[in-house]
N, C-alpha and C positions, 0 to 999 in steps of 0.2 A: 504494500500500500504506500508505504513514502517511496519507494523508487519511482511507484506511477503519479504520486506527486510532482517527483521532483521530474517527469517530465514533462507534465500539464505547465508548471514555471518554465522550463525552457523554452516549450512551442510559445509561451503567450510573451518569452520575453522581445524586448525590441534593437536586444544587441545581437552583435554578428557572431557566429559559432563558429570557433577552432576545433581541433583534437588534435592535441598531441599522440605522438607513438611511439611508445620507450621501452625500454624492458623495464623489471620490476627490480632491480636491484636496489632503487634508491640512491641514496650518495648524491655525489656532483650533480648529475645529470637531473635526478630529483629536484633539487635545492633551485639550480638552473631555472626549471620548468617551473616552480613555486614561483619563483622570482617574477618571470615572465608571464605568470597570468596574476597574479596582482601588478604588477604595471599596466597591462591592458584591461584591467576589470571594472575599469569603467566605461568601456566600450565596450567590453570583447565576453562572453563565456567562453569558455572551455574544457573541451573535454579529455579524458586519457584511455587510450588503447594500450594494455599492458598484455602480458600472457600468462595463461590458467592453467599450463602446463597441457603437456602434449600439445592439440592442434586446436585448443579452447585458449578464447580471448575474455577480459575483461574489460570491459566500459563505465569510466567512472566520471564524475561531476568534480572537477579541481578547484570547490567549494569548500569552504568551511561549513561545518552545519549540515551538509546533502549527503546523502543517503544514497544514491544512485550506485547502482552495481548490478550490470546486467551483461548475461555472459554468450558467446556465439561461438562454432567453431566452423575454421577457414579452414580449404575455402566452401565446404556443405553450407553453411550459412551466410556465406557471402550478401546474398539477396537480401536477406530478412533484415542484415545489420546496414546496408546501404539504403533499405526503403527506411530503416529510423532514421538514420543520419538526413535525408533527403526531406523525409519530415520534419524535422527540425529544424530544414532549409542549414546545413553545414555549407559554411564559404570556404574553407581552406582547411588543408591537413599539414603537420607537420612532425615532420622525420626526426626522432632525435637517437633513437637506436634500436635494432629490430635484434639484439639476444632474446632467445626463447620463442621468438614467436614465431607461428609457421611462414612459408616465402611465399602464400598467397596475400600476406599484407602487401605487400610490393604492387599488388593491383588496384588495391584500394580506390587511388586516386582515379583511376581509368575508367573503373565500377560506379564511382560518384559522381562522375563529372566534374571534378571541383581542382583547381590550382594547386600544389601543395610545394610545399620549402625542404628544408634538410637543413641541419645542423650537426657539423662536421665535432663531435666531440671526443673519438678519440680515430683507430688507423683500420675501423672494420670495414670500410668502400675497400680495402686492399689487403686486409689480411683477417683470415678466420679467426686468428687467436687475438684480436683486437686493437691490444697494445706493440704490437712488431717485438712481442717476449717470445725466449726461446722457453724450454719444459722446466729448466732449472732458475728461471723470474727475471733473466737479463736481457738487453735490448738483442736482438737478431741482426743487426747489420743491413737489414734489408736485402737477401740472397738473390739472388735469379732466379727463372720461373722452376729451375730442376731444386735448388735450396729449399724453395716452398713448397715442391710438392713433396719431398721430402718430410719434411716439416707434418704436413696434410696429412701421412700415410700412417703415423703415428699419433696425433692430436688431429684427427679427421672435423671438418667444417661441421656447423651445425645441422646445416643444406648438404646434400650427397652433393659438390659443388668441387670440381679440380680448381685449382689457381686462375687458370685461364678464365673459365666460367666462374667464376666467383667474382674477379672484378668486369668482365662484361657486365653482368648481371645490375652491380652498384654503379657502373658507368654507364648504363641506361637510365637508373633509377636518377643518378645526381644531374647525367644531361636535360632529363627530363623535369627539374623543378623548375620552379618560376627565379626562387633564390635559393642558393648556398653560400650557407656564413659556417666561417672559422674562427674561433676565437682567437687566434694567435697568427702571426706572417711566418711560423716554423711551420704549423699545420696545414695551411694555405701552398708553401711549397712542395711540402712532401706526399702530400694527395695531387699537385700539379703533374708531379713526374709519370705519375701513370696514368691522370687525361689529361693529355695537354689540350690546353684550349679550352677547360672547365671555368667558366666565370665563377671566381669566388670572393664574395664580401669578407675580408678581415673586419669583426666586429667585438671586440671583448663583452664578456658575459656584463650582462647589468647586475649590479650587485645592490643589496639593500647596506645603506648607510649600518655600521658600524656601532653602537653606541656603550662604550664601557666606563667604567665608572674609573674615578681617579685612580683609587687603590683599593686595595683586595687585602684585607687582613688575609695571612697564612698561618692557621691553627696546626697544630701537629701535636700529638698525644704519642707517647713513647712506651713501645711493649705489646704485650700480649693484652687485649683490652677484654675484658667479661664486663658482665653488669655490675659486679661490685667493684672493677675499674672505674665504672664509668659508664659504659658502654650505650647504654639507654638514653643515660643523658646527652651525650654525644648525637645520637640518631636527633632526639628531641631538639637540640640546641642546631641542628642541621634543616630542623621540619620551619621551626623559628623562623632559622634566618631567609629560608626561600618563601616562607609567607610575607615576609615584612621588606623580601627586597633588602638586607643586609648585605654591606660587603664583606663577606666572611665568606670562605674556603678550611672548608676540614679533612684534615689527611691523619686518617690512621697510619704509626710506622711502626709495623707490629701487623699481626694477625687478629682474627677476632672469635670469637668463642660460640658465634651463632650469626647466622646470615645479617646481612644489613640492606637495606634499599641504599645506593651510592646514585654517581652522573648517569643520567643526565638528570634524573626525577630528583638527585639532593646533591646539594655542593659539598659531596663527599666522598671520600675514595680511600682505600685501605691497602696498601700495600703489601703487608703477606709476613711470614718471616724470615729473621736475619737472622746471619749470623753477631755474637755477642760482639765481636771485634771490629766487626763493618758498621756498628748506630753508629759511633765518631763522624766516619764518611758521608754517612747516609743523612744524618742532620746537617751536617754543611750544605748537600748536593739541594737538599728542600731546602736551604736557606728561610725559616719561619721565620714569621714576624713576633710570634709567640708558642711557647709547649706548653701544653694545660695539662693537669694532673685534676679531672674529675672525681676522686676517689669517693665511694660509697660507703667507704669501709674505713676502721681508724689502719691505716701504714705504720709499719711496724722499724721501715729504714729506706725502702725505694734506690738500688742499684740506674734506674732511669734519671731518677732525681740527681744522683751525681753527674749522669752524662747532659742535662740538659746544665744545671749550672757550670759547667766547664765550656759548654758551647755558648755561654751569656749572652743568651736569647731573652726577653721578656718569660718570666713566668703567673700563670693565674694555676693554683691549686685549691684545694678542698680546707679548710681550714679543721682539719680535723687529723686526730694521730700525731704521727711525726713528721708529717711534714711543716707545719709551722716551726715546730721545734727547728728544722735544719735548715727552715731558707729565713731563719729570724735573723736581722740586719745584712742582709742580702738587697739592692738595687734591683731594680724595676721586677719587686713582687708583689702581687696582690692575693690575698686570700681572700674567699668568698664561703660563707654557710653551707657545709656540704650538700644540704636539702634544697638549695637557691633556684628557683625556675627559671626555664630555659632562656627566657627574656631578660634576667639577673645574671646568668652567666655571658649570655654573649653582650651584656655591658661590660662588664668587666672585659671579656676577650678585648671587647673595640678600644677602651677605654685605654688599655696596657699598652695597644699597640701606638694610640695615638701618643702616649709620656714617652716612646721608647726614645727619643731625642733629649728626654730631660731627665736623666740617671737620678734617683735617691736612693740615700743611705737607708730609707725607712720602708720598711714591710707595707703596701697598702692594704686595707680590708675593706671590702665594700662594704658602701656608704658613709665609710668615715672620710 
């Protein structure tokens, strides 16, 4: 029912209809595609043709909110997906990478009657295996047609497709757009050498503006982290700070004792463990702006607690055990009420980090 919503919105709208055509990998190419229908979404819908594995396609609405997901398989269905696109009055397709999907998309445009573009993102108009990589991940040199088929006989095309017919095939499909854009003048050249005479637009991807915050507190908690580390509070103090937009980054350096939600859903990440002799290095390499010691529990002496005060970083701990006891008249410390909510501790974290320019002899304790 909402996918036959979300078509009733498309026929009745009074913008022009794209579809993209990508594989499903996501990445680059995703991001790309995101990009470029919010720049046109004020004039433009658009849609995406991905693959459903085997010779089934999906058709989706590059919508936030929409529902749409309707599936066909080429080229059996050929007709049925060309009378929707034709109802929906579709103006243009466009090429962004056909992995996965059967080589009857290739028709598409001919099937629709409609103009369609290509965008040249990475080297599959000329080589099966995408990136001009050989089996073991390094660039191939670009071989002669006996190199690649070579190459083929071993890591066989997606399409039963020799070298020869492999780039006829993209050399029909790229002669036949209205445009071909490359993001780069290396890409533009090296798709040149095997059609010459290919008009191609050097076009750089549009990108969405950038927006990062001055600085990034860097938290780092040292060890083996459990709940009565810390550990809870640490996720909480992570839930915090991505509700309220804090600049705070949390890095376990240390293992943890029960799964965690981490990036991209919490500004958080846990590194694993070490050996006892590598934290020296390892806190330098994270270079924090602070090491918190959450503890739950009273500390009986903390082996951690020596490595962070020798790396004279900012510390915020647990005001509880021994740790006041050992960082008492110790510079840029702050202790907080071991039981402090997640909103009290990550003042203190911010708090530490912004004094770390103005060294004191004196223990601080929040709120004093």
């Amino acid at each position: 029912m909402r996918g036959r919503a979300a078509l009733q919105r498309l026929a009745g709208s009074e913008k022009q209809l794209l579809l993209f055509v990508a594989h499903a990998w996501g990445g680059g190419i995703r991001q790309h595609m995101n990009e470029l229908a919010g720049l046109v979404g004020g004039v433009c819908d658009v849609l995406l043709l991905e693959p459903a594995g085997g010779d089934a396609v999906r058709l989706s609405w590059l919508k936030a909110g929409e529902d749409l997901a309707a599936y066909f398989r080429l080229p059996a269905d050929m007709q049925t997906l060309v009378a929707l696109l034709s109802g929906l009055d579709l103006a243009r397709i466009h090429f962004h990478h056909v992995h996965g999907l059967p080589r009857a998309v290739l028709d598409l445009p001919a099937a629709a009657g409609v103009p369609y573009d290509c965008t040249l993102h990475d080297y599959h108009a000329i080589c099966p295996q995408y990136h001009l990589v050989t089996a073991d991940g390094r660039y191939c040199g670009e071989p002669d047609a006996e190199g690649c088929a070579a190459c083929i006989a071993v890591r066989p095309a997606q399409w039963p497709l020799d070298i020869g017919a492999w780039r006829a095939t993209f050399g029909t499909l790229l002669r036949g757009a209205e445009r071909v854009f490359a993001p780069s003048h290396d890409v533009e050249r090296r798709i040149a050498r095997y059609f010459p005479g290919l008009s191609i637009t050097v076009l750089p991807h549009a990108e969405a503006a950038l927006v990062t915050p001055d600085h990034v507190t860097r938290v780092v908690t040292l060890g083996r982290l459990s709940p009565e580390k810390g550990l809870r509070v640490v996720v909480a103090c992570a839930e915090d700070a991505r509700a309220r937009g804090l600049p705070l980054s949390f890095r376990v350096l240390g293992a943890v004792s029960e799964p965690v939600i981490q990036r991209p859903q919490l500004p958080l990440s846990v590194q694993g463990e070490y050996g006892d002799a590598d934290l020296a290095a390892l806190i330098a390499a994270e270079r924090p702006d602070v090491i918190w010691f959450p503890s739950q529990v009273p500390e009986t002496y903390s082996y951690t607690l020596s490595a962070a005060i020798v790396a004279e970083a900012a510390i915020v701990a647990s005001e509880l055990g021994a740790l006041p006891e050992r960082l008492a008249g110790r510079p840029r410390v702050s202790l907080v009420p071991w039981n402090a909510t997640p909103g009290e501790w990550n003042a203190a974290l911010l708090a530490a980090d912004a004094a770390r320019t103005q060294p004191s002899s004196n223990v601080a304790r929040a709120g004093s």
